[in-house]
N, C-alpha and C positions, 0 to 999 in steps of 0.2 A: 397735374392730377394723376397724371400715367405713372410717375413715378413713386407717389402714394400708396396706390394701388398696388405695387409689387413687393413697395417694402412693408405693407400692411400683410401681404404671403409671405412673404420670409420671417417675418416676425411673428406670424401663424402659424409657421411648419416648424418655426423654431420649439416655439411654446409644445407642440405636440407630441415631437420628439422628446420633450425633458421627463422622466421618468423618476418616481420617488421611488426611493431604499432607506433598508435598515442601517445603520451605524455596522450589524456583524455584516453587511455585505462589500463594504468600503475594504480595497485595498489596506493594509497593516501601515504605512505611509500617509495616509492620508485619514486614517484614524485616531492616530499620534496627532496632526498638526488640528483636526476638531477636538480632543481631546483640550490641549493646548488653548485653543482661542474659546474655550465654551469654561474657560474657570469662573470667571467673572462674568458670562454671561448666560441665559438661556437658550437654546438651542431650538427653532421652531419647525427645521424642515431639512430634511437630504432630499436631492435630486441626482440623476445623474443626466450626462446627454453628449450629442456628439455635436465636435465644433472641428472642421476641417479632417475628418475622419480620427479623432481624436476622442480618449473619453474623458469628461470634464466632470469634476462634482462642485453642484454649487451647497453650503451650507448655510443655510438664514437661520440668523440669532436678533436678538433681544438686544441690546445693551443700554442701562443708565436710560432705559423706558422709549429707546431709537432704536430701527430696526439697522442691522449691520450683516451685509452678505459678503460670502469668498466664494471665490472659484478658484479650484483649486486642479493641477492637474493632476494624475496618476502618480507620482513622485510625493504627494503631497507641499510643491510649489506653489507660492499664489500667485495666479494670474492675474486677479481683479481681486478690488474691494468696493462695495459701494453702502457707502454710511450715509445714515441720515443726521442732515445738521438743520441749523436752523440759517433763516434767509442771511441774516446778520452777520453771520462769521464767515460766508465770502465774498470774492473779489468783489468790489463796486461794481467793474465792469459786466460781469457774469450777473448780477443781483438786476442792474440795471434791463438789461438786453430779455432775462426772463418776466420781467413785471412790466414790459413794455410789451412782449408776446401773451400777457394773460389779460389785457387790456379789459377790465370789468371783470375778469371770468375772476376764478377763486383758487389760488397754487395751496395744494392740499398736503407735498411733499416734496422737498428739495433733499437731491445726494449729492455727496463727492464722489466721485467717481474715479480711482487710481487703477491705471492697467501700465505696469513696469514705472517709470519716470512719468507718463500723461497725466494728467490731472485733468478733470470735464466736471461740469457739474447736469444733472438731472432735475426736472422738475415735472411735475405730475400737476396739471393747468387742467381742472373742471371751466368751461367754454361758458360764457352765457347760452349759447347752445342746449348747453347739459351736455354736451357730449369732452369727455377727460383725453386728451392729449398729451404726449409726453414730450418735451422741450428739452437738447441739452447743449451745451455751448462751452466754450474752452474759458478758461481765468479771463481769456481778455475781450470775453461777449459776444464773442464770433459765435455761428451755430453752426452745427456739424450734425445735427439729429432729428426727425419729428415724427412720430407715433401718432 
């Protein structure tokens, strides 16, 4: 529980920290590579924020009616992507391990989640509860996350 607790504040201070900007205030790098990934998609939100004394922008777009975010750093490099897919097109093992963590409750969104070579997936689990948890676990149904 103690541990909940903390990561429920770091994932608070996190959120707090993240600040929304205009496309002219983004580094010329990094407005090149949102330029680039918003052809084929709509564009729904700039942020920026700091990750390890670092500034990071994340860009949430649209895509084929899934939402699909980057992080990106000041280079205009991507850190992360996290797309929305549907429960079916991952691993067994990942599929498995989340639908046995929402046990009655209602999974309202699964990601992929790519940071370098990782691959994780997300899932956003409304509880019988009513209360929405985040769930994420590696391709082979291990968990590594919980919101």
């Amino acid at each position: 529980m103690k541990l909940l607790y903390v990561v429920t504040l770091v994932a608070l201070a996190a959120l707090a920290a993240e600040k929304k900007v205009r496309f002219e205030e983004l580094p010329p790098a990094v407005q090149a590579v949102v330029k680039e990934q918003t052809k084929n998609a709509t564009l729904v939100g700039l942020s920026t924020e700091k990750q390890k004394g670092k500034t990071v922008y994340e860009v949430e777009t649209r895509l084929g009616g899934k939402s699909r975010d980057l992080l990106l750093d000041q280079t205009g490099s991507v850190i992360e992507t996290e797309e929305e897919v549907d429960m079916e097109s991952i691993p067994a093992p990942a599929s498995s391990a989340i639908q046995k963590r929402a046990a009655g409750g209602t999974i309202s969104k699964v990601e992929k989640v790519t940071a370098g070579a990782a691959i994780s997936y997300e899932a956003a689990i409304r509880m019988k509860s009513g209360k929405t948890v985040e769930y994420a676990v590696n391709a082979d149904g291990m968990s590594h996350k919980e919101n």
